[in-house]
PDBQT receptor file of N, H, CA, C and O in Angstrom, charges set to zero:
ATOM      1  N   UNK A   1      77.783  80.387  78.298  1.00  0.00    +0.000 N 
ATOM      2  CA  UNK A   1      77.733  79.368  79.313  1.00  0.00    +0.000 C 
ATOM      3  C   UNK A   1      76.379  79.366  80.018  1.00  0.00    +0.000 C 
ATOM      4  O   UNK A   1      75.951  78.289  80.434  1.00  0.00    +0.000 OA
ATOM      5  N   UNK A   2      75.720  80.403  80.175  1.00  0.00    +0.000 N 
ATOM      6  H   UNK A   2      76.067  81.278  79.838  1.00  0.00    +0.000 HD
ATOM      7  CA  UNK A   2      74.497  80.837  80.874  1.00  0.00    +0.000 C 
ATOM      8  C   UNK A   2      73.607  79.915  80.227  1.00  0.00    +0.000 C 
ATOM      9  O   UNK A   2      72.995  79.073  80.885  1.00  0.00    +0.000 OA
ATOM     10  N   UNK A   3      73.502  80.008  79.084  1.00  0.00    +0.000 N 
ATOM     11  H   UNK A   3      73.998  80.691  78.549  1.00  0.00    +0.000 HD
ATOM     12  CA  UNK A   3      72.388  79.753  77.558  1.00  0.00    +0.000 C 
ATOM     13  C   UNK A   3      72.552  78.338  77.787  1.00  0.00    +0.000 C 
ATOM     14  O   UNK A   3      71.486  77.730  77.887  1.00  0.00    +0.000 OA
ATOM     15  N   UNK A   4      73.826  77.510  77.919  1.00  0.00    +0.000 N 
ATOM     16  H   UNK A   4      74.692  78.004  77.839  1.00  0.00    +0.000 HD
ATOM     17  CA  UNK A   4      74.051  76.115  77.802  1.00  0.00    +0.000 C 
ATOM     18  C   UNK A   4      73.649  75.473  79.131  1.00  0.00    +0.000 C 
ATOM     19  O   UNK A   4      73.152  74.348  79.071  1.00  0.00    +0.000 OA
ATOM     20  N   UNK A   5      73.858  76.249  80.719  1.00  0.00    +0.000 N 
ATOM     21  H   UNK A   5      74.262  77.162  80.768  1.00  0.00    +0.000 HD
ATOM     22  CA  UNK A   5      73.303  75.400  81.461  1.00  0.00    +0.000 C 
ATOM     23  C   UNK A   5      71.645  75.312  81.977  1.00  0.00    +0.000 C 
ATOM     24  O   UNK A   5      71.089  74.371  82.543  1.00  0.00    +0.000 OA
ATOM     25  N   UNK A   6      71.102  76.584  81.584  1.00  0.00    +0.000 N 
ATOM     26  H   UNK A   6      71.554  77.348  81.123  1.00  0.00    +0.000 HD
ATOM     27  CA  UNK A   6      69.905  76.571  81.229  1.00  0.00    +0.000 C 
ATOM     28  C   UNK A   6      69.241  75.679  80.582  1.00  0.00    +0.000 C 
ATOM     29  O   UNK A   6      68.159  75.181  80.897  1.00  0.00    +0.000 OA
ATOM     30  N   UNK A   7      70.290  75.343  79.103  1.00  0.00    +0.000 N 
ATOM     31  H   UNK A   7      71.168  75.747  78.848  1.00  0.00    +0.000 HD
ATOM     32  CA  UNK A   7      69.498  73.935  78.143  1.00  0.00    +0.000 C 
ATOM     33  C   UNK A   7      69.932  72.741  78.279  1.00  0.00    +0.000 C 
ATOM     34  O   UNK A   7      70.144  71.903  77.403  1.00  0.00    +0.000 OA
ATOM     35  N   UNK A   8      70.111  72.643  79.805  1.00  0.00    +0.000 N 
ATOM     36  H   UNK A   8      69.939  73.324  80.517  1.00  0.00    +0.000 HD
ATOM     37  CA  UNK A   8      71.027  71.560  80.238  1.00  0.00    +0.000 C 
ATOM     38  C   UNK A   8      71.880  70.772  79.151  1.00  0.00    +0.000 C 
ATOM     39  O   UNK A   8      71.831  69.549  79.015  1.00  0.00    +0.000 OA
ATOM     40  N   UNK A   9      72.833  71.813  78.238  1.00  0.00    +0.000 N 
ATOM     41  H   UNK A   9      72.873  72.806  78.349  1.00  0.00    +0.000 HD
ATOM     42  CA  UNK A   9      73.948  71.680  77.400  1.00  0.00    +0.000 C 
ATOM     43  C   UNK A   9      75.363  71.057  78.429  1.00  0.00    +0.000 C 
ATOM     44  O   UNK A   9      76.140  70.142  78.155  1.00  0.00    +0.000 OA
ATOM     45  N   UNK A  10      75.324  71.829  79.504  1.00  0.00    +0.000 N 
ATOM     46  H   UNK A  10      74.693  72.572  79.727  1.00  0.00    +0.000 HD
ATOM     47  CA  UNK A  10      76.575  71.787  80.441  1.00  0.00    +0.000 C 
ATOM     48  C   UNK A  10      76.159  71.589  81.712  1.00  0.00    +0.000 C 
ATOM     49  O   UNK A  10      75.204  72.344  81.888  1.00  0.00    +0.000 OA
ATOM     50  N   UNK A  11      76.431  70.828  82.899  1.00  0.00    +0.000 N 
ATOM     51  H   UNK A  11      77.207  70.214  82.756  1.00  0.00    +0.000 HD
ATOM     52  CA  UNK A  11      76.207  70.738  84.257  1.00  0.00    +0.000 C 
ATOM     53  C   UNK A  11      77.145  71.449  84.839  1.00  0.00    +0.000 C 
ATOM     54  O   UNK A  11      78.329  71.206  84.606  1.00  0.00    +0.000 OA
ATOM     55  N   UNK A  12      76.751  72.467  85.712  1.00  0.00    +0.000 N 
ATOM     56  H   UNK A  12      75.789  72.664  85.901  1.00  0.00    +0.000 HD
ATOM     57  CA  UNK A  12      77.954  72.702  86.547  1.00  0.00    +0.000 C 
ATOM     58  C   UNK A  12      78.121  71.808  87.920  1.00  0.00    +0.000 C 
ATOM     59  O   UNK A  12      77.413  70.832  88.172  1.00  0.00    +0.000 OA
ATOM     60  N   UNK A  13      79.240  72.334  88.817  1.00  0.00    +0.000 N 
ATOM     61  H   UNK A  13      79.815  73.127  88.613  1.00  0.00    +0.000 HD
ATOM     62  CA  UNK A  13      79.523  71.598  90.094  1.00  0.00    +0.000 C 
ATOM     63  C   UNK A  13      78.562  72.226  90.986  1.00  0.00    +0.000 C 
ATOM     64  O   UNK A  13      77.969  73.294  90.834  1.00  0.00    +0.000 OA
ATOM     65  N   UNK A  14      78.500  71.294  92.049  1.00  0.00    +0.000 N 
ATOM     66  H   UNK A  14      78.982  70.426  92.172  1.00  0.00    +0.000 HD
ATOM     67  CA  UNK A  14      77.212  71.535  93.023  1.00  0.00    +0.000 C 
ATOM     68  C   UNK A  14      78.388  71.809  94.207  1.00  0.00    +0.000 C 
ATOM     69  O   UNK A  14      79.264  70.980  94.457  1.00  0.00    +0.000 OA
ATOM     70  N   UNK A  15      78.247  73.241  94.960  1.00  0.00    +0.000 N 
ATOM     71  H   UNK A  15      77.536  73.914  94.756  1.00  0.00    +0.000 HD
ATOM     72  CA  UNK A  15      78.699  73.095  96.236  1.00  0.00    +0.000 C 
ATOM     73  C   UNK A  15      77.731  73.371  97.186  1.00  0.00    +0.000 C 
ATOM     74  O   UNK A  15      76.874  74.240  97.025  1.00  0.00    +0.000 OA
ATOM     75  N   UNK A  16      77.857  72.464  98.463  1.00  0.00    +0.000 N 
ATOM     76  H   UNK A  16      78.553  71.758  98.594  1.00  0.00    +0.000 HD
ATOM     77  CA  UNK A  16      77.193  72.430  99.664  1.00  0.00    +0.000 C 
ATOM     78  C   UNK A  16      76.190  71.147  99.729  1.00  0.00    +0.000 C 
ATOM     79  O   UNK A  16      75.970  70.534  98.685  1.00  0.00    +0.000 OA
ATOM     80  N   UNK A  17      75.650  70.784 100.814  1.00  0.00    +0.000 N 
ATOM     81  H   UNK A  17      75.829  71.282 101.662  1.00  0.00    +0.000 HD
ATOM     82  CA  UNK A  17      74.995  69.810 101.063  1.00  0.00    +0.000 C 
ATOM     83  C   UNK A  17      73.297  70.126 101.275  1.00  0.00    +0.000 C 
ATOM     84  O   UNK A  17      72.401  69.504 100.704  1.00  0.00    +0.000 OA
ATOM     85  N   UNK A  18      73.138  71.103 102.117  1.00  0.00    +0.000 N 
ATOM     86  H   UNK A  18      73.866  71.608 102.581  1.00  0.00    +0.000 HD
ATOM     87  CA  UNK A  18      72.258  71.571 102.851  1.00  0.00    +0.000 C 
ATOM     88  C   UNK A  18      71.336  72.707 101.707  1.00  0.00    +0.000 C 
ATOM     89  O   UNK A  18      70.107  72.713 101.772  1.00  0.00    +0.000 OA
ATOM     90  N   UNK A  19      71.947  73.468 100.868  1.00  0.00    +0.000 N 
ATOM     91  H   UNK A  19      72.946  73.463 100.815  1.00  0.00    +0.000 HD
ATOM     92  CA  UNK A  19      71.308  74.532 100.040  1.00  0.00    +0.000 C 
ATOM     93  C   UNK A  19      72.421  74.210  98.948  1.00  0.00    +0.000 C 
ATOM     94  O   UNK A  19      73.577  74.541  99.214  1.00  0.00    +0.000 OA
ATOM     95  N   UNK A  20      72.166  73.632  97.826  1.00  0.00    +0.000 N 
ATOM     96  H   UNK A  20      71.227  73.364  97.610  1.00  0.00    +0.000 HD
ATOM     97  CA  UNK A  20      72.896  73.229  97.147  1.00  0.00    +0.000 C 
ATOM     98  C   UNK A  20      73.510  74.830  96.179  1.00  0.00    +0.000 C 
ATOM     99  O   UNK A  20      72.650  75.711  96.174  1.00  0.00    +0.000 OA
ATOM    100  N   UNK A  21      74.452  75.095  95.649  1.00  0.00    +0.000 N 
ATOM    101  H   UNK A  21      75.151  74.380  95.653  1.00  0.00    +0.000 HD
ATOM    102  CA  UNK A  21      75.074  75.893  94.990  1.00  0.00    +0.000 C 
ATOM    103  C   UNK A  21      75.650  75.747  94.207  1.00  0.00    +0.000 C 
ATOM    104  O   UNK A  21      76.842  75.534  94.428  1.00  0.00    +0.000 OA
ATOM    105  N   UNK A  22      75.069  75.774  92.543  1.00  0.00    +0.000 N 
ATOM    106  H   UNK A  22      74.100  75.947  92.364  1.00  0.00    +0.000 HD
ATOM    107  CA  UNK A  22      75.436  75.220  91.313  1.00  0.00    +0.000 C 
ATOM    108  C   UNK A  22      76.332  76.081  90.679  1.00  0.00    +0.000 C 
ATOM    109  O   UNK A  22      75.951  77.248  90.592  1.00  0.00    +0.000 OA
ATOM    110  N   UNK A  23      77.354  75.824  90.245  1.00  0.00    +0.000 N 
ATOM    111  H   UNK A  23      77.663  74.875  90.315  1.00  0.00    +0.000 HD
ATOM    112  CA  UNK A  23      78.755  76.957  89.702  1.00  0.00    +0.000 C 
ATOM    113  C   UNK A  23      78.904  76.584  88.472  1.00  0.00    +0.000 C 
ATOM    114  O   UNK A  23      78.760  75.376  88.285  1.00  0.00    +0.000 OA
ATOM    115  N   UNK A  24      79.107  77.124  87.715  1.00  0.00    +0.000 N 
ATOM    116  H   UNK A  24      79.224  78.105  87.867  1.00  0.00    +0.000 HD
ATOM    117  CA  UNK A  24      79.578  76.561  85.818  1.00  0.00    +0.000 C 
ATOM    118  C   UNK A  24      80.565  77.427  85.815  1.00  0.00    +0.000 C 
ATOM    119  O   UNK A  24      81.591  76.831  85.486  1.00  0.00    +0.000 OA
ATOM    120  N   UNK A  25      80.789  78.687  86.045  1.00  0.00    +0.000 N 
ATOM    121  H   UNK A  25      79.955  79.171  86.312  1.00  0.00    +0.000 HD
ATOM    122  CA  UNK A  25      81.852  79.494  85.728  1.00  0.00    +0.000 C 
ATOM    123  C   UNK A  25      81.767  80.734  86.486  1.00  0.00    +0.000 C 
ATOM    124  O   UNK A  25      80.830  81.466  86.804  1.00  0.00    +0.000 OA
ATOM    125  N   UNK A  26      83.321  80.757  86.726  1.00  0.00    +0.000 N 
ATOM    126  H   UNK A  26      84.082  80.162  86.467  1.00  0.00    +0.000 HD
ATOM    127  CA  UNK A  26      83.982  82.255  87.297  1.00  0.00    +0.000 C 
ATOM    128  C   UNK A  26      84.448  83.217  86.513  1.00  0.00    +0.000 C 
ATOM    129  O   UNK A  26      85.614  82.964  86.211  1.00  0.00    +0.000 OA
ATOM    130  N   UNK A  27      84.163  83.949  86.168  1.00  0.00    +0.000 N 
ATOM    131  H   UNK A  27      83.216  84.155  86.414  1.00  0.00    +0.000 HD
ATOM    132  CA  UNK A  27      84.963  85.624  85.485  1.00  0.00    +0.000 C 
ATOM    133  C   UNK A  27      85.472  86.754  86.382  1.00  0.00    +0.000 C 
ATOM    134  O   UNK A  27      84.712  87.226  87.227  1.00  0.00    +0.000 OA
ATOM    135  N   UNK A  28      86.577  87.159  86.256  1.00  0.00    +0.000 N 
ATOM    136  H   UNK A  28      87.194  86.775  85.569  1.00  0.00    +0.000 HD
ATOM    137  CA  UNK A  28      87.039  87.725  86.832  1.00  0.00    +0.000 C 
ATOM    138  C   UNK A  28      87.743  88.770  85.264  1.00  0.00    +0.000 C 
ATOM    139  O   UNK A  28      87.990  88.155  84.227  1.00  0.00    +0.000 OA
ATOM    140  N   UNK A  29      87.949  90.152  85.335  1.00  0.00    +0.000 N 
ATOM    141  H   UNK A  29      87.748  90.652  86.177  1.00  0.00    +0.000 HD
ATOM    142  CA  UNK A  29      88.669  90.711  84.394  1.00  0.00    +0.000 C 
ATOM    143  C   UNK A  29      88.569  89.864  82.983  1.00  0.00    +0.000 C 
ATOM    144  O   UNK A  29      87.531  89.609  82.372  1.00  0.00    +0.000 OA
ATOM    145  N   UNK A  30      89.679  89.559  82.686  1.00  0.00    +0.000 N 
ATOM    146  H   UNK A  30      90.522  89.767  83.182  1.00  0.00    +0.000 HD
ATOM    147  CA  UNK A  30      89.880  88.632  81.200  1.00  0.00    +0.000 C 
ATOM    148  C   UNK A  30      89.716  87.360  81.453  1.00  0.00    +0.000 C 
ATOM    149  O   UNK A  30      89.609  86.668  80.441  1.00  0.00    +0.000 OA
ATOM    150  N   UNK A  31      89.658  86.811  82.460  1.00  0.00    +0.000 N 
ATOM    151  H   UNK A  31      89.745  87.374  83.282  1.00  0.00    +0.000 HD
ATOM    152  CA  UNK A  31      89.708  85.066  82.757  1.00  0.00    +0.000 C 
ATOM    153  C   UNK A  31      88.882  84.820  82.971  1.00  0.00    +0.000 C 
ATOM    154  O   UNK A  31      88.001  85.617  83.293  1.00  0.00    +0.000 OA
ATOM    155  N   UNK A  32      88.720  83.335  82.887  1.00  0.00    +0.000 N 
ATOM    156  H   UNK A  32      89.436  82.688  82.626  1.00  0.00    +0.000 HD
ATOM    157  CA  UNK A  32      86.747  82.951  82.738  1.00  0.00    +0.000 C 
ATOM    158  C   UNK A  32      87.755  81.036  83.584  1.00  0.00    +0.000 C 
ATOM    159  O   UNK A  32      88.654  80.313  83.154  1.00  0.00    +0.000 OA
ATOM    160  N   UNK A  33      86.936  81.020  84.786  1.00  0.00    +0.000 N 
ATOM    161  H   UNK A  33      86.206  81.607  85.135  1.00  0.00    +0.000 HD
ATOM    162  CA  UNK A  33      87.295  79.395  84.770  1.00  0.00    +0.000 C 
ATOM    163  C   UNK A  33      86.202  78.623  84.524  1.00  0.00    +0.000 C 
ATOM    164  O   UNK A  33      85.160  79.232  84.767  1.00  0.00    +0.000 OA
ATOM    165  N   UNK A  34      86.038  77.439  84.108  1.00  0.00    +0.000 N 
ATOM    166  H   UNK A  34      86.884  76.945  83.910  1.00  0.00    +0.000 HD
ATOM    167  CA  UNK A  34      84.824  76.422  83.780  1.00  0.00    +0.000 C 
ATOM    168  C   UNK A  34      84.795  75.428  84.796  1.00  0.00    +0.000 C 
ATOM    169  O   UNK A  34      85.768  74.731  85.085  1.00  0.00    +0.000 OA
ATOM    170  N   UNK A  35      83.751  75.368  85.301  1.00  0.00    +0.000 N 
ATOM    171  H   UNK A  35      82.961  75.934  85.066  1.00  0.00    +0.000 HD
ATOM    172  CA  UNK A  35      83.763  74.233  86.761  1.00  0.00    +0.000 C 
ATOM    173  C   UNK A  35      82.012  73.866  86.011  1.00  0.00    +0.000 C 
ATOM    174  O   UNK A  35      81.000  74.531  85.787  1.00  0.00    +0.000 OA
ATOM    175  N   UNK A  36      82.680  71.659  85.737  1.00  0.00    +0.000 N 
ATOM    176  H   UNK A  36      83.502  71.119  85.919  1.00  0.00    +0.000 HD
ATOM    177  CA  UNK A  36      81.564  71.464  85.725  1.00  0.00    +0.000 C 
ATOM    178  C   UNK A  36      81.800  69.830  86.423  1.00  0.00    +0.000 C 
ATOM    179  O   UNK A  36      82.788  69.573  87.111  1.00  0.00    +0.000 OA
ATOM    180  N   UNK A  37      80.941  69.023  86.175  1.00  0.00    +0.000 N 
ATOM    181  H   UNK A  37      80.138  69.231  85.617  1.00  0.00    +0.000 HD
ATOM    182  CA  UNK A  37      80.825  67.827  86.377  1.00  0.00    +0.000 C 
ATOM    183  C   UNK A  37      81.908  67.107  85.685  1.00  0.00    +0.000 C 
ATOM    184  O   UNK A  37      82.481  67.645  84.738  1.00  0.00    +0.000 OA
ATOM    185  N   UNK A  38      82.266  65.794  86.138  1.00  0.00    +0.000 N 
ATOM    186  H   UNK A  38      81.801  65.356  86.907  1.00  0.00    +0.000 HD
ATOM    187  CA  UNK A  38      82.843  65.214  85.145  1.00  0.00    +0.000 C 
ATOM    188  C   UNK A  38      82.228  63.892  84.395  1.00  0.00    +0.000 C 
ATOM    189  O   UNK A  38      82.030  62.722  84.720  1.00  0.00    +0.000 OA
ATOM    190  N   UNK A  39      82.008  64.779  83.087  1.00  0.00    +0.000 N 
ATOM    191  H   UNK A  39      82.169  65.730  82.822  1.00  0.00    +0.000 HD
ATOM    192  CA  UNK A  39      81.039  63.544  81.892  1.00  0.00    +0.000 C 
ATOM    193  C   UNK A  39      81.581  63.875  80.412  1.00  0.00    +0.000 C 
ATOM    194  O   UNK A  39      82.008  65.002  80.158  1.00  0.00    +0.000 OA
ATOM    195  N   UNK A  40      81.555  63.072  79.652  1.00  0.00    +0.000 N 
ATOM    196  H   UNK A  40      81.208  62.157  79.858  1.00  0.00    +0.000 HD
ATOM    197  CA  UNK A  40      81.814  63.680  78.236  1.00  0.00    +0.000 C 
ATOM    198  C   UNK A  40      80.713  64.551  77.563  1.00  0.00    +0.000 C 
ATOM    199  O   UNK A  40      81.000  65.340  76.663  1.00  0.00    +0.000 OA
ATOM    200  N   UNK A  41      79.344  64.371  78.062  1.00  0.00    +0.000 N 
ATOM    201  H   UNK A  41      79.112  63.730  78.794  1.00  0.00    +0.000 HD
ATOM    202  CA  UNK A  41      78.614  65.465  77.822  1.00  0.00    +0.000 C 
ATOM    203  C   UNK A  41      78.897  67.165  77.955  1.00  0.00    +0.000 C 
ATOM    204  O   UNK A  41      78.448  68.248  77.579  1.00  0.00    +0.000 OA
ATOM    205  N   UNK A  42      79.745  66.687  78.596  1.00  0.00    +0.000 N 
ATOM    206  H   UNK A  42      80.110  65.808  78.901  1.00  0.00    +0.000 HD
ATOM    207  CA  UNK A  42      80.378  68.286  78.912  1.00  0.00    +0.000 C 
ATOM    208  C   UNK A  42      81.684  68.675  78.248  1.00  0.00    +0.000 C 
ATOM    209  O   UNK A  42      81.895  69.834  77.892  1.00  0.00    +0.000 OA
ATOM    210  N   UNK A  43      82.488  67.772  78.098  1.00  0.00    +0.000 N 
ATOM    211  H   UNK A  43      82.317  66.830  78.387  1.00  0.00    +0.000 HD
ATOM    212  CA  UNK A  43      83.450  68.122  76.798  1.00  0.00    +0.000 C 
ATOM    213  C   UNK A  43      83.243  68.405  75.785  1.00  0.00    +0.000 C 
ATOM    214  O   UNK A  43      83.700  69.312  75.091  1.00  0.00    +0.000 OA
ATOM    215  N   UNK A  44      82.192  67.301  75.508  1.00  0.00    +0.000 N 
ATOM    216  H   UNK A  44      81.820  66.564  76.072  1.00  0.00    +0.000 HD
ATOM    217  CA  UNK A  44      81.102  68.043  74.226  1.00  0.00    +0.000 C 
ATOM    218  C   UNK A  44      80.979  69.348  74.016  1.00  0.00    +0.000 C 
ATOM    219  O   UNK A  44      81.340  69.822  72.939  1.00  0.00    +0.000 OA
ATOM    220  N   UNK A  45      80.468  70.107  74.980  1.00  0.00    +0.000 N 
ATOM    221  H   UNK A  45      80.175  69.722  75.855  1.00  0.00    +0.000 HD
ATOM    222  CA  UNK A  45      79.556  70.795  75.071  1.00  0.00    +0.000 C 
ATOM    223  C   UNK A  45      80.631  72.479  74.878  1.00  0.00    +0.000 C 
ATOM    224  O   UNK A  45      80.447  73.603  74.411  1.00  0.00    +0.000 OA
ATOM    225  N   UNK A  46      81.672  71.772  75.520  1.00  0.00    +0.000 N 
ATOM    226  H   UNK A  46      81.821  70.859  75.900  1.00  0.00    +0.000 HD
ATOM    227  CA  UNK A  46      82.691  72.810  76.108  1.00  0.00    +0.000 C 
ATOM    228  C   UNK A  46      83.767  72.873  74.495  1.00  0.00    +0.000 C 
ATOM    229  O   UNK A  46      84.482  73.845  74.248  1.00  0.00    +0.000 OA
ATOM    230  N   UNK A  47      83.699  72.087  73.902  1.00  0.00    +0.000 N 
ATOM    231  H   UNK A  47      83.118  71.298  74.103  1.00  0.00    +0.000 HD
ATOM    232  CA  UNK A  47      84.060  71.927  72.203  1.00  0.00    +0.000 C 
ATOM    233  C   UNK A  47      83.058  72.664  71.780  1.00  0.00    +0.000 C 
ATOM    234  O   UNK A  47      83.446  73.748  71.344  1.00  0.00    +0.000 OA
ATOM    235  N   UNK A  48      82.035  72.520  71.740  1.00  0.00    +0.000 N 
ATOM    236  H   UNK A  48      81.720  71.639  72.094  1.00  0.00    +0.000 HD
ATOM    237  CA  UNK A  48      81.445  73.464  70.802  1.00  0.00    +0.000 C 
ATOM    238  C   UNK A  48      81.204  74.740  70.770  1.00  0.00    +0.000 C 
ATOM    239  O   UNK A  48      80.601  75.250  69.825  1.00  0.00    +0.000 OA
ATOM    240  N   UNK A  49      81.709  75.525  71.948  1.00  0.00    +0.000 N 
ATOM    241  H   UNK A  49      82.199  75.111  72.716  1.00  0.00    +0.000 HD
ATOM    242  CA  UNK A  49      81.734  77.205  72.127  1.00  0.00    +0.000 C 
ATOM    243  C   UNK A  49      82.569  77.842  71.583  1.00  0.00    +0.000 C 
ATOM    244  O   UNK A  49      82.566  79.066  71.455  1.00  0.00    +0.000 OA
ATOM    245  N   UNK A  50      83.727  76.762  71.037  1.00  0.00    +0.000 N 
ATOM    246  H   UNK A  50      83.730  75.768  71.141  1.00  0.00    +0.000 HD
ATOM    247  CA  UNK A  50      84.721  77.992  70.160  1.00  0.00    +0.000 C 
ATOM    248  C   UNK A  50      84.089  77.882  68.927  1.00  0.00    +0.000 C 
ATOM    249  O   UNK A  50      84.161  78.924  68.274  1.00  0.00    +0.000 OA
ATOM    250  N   UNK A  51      83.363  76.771  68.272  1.00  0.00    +0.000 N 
ATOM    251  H   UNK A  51      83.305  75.925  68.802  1.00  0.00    +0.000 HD
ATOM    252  CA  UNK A  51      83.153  76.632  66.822  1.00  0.00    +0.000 C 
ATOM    253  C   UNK A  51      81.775  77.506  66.916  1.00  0.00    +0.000 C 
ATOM    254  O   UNK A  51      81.631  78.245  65.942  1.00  0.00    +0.000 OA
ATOM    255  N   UNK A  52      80.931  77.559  67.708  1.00  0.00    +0.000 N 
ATOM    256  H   UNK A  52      81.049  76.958  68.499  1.00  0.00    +0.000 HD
ATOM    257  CA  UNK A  52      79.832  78.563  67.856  1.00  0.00    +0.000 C 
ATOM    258  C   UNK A  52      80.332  80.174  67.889  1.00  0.00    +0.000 C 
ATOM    259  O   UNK A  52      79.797  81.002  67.151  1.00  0.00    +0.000 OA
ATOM    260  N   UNK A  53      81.288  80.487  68.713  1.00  0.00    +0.000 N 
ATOM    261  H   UNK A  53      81.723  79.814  69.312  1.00  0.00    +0.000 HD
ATOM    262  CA  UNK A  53      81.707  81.846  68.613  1.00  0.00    +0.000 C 
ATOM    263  C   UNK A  53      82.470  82.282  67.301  1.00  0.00    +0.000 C 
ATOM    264  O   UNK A  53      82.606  83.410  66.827  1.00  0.00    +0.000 OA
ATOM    265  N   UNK A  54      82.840  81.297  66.939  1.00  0.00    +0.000 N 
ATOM    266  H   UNK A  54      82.729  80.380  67.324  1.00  0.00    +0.000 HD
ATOM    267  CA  UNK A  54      83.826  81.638  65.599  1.00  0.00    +0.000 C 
ATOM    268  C   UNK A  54      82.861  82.155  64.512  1.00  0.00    +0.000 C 
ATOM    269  O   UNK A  54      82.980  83.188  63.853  1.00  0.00    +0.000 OA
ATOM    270  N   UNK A  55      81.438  80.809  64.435  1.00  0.00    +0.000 N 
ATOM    271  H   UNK A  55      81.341  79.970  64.970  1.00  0.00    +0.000 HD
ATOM    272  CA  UNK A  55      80.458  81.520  63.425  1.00  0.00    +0.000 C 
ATOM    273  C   UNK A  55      79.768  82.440  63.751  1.00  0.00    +0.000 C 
ATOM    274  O   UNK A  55      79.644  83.253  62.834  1.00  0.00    +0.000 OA
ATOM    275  N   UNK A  56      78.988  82.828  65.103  1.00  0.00    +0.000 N 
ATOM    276  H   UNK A  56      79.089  82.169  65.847  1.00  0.00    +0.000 HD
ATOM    277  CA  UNK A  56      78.418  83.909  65.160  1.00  0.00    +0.000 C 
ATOM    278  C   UNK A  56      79.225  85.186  65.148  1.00  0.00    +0.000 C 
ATOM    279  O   UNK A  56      78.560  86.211  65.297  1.00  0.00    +0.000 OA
ATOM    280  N   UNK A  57      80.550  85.325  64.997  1.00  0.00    +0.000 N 
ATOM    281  H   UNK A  57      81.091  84.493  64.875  1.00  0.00    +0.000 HD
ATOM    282  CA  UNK A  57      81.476  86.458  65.337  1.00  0.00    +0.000 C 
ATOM    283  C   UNK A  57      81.795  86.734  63.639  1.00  0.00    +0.000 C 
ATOM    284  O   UNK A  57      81.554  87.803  63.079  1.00  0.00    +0.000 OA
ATOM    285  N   UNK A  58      82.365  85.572  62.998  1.00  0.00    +0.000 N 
ATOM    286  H   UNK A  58      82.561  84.704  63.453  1.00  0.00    +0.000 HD
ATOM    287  CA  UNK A  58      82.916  85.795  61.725  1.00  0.00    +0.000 C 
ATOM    288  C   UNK A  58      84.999  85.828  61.700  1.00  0.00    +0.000 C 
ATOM    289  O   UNK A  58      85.828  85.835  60.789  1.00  0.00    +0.000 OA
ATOM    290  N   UNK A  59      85.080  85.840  63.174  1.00  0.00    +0.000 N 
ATOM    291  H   UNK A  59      84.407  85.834  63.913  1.00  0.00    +0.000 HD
ATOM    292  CA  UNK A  59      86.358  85.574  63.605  1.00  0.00    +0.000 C 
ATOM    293  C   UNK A  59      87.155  84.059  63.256  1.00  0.00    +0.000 C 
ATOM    294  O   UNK A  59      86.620  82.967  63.063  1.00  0.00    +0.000 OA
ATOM    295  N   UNK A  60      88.252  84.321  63.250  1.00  0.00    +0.000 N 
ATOM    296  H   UNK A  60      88.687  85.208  63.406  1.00  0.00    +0.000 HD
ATOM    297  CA  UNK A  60      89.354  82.801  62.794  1.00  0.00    +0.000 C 
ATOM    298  C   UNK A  60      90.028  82.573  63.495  1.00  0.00    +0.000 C 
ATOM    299  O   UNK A  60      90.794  81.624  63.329  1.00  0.00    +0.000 OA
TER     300      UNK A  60
């Protein structure tokens, strides 16, 4: 997720007005939440991390 909003792959949500605070994702233990904008650029984007992990892993 890091890698993708860096290559502006994914937008995250902006909180605050004054010092803006950009969020893409929470991890906690095993759970991961995804907070982004709402665009299909980002569904996109959010589709292609399982088919990317599947090939770089070798996992099914």
């Amino acid at each position: 997720m890091k890698a993708m909003v860096e290559r502006n792959l994914f937008t995250g949500y902006s909180v605050g007005t004054q010092n803006p605070v950009f969020v893409s994702h929470l991890q906690f233990a095993d759970d991961t939440l995804l907070l982004g904008v709402k665009s299909w650029a980002n569904v996109r984007a959010l589709q292609a991390v399982p088919v990317l992990f599947e090939s770089m892993s070798g996992l099914k």
